[in-house]
C-alpha positions, 0 to 999 in steps of 0.5 A: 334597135332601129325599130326603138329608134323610130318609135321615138322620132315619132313620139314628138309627132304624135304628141304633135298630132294631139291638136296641142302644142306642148310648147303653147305659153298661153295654153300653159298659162290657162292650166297653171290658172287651173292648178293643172300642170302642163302635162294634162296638154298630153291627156288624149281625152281632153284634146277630144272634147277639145275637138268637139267644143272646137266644132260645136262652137263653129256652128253656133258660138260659145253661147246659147245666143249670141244675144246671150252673150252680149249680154251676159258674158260682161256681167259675169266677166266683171264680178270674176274680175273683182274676185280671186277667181282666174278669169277662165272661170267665166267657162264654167258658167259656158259648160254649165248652161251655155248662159241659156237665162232659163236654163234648168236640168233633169235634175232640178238645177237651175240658173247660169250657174246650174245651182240645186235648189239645196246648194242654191239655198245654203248658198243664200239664195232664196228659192220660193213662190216668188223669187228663184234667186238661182236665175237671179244672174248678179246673184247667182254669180256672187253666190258661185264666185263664193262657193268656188272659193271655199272649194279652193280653201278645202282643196287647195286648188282650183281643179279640185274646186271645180271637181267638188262644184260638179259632184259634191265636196263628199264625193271628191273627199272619197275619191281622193282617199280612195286614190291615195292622190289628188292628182288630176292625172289620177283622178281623172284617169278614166279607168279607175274610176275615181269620181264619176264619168260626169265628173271628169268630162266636166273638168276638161270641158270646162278647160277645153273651153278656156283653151279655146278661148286662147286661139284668137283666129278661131274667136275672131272666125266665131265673133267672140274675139270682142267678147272674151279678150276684152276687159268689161264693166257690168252693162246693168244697173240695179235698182231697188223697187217697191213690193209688188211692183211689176216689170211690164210697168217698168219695161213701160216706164223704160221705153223698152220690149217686156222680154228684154226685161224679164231676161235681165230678171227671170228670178221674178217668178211671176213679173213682180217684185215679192209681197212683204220686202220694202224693197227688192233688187231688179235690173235695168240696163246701165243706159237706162238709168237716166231715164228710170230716175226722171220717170219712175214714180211709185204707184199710189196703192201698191198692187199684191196679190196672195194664193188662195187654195181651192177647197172642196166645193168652195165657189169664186163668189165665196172666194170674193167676198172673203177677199173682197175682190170682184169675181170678174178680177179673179177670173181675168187673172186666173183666165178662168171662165164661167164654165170652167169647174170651180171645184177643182183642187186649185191655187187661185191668184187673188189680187188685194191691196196692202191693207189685207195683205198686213195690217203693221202698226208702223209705215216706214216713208219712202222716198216722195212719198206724202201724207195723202198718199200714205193715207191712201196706202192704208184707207185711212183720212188725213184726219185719222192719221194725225190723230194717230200722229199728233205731232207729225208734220206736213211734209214726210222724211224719208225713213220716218215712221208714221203710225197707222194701226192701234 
């Protein structure tokens, strides 16, 4: 009896020992956020990853960077404001990718919200040789906030949302039959294995990290304490540019290093805005926006270029004059030399004007733009377009279309 008797004063000091305090208002308050009750504090796996995010992120921050993090935790912190996300799921953006801007998997997945290019596709991002809209960081995170609450809708809360985001909807659907419950306690539990190993880490990653972020001495000890109990308005701006358009002539234009760009916009593939989309998003910073709008000027001739594959014995003069490009440009742009083997089964960037790259019978105007610069778009003379366009006037309405083919 006295042995029983000791066993239970020790009980609350166990529990004490656990590194949680059962009676934590606002370690309670980010479970209910979750749908989790306050009983999971007791769950001895989720105070060691607890322990383990709490070192690691003494060492280097909740982030890759704390350059990262300036930048991309108000973004992501602003869009989950204006949905019926909880604010902690900003810390699934943290397990996903640590907000790495280039963050990829094993496994293909791709972008802060590490979305597989089929999830990435069905969630209307758009993933092809120009744009990989998964590392579009504005886009990706609607396209999250999105899916998560079609999750919550199925599920009907937000750990069972977050279970199906790591393995699949089918997968927890099973598992949750299989288990007769969808109860984290059972789900989780991991010795039946009811989803999978991934999958349970995950959930208590994600809450480790939300619990975390509830100690404010720790978060002013790592400099966080600014970033996550702060309130934030989005830091960039989008504008909407032309195809073609390159980012190093924006980051010119802007004043501002190219790398800082391309990090705002690591869904252009290859640093340019995609061929054949009249306008396309890319994002500057919001203090920049002043400056784009005095000095940004459309280009007279937009630059594209398509990809040409080599064929079995086909050489770089024949592939310029198909194209009508200089063999030198092809090269410059392919940094190929004169020794190198032109046979090769390769793709070979070939830079054209709009032009080859379509002949549309219609022009849309754009803003500033004027009918010498549209017969220049299309090598065409003032003369030919107004014979084309008897009625036309002199100055351009944006919006109005001109006719440029037969």
């Amino acid at each position: 009896m006295k042995y029983i008797r000791f066993i239970i004063l020790l009980f609350p000091l166990w529990l004490s020992a656990s590194g949680f305090d059962l009676n934590d208002h606002k370690k309670i308050a980010v479970l209910r956020h979750f749908d989790i009750p306050s009983s999971f504090l007791k769950d001895p796996y989720l105070h060691d990853i607890y322990a383990k995010k709490k070192r690691e992120c003494t060492l280097q921050g909740f982030a890759d960077s704390s350059e990262d993090a300036n930048v991309f935790i108000p973004i992501l912190s602003s869009l989950i404001a204006q949905s019926d996300l909880p604010s902690e799921f900003l810390f699934v953006a943290l397990a996903e990718s640590q907000l790495k801007v280039d963050a990829t998997s094993v496994h293909g997945a791709a972008g802060l919200w590490q979305f597989m290019e089929r999830t990435g596709k069905l969630q209307g991002l758009e993933v092809n040789q120009f744009v990989d809209e998964r590392q579009d960081h504005i886009k990706s995170t609607r396209a999250a906030i999105a899916y998560l609450s079609s999750l919550k809708k199925k599920f009907g809360k937000w750990y069972l949302a977050l279970i199906a985001y790591n393995c699949g909807d089918g997968r927890l659907k099973r598992a949750i039959r299989k288990a007769g419950s969808s109860d984290i306690h059972t789900l989780a539990d991991p010795k039946r294995n009811y989803i999978p190993l991934e999958s349970r880490n995950y959930i208590r990653k994600v809450v480790a990290l939300a619990l975390l972020a509830t100690d404010e001495l720790f978060l002013s000890q790592i400099q966080y304490d600014s970033l996550l109990n702060t309130e934030h308005e989005n830091p960039l701006v989008t504008v909407y540019l032309p195809e073609g358009e390159e980012i190093d002539r924006i980051a010119a234009v802007l004043e501002m290093p190219k790398n800082n760009l391309v990090k705002l916009n690591t869904h252009l593939k290859k640093g340019i805005t995609p061929p054949n989309e009249k306008s396309y998003p890319v994002y500057i910073p919001k203090e920049k926006i002043d400056d784009f709008r005095q000095k940004y000027r459309t280009k007279e001739l937009k630059g594209y270029f398509l990809m040409h594959r080599m064929k079995s014995g086909e050489t770089l003069d024949q592939i310029s004059k198909r194209y009508n490009v200089p063999k030198t440009t092809i090269m410059s742009e392919n940094m190929i030399d004169e020794e190198s083997d032109p046979n090769l089964n390769r793709r070979v960037k070939i830079p054209i004007n709009k032009p080859f790259l379509k002949n549309p019978q219609l022009h849309t105007v754009q803003s500033g733009e004027t009918l010498v610069s549209v017969a220049k778009l299309y090598n065409l003379t003032l003369e030919q377009i107004k014979i084309k366009n008897p009625f036309i006037k002199n100055t351009l309405k944006e919006g109005e279309e001109i006719k440029v083919g037969d």
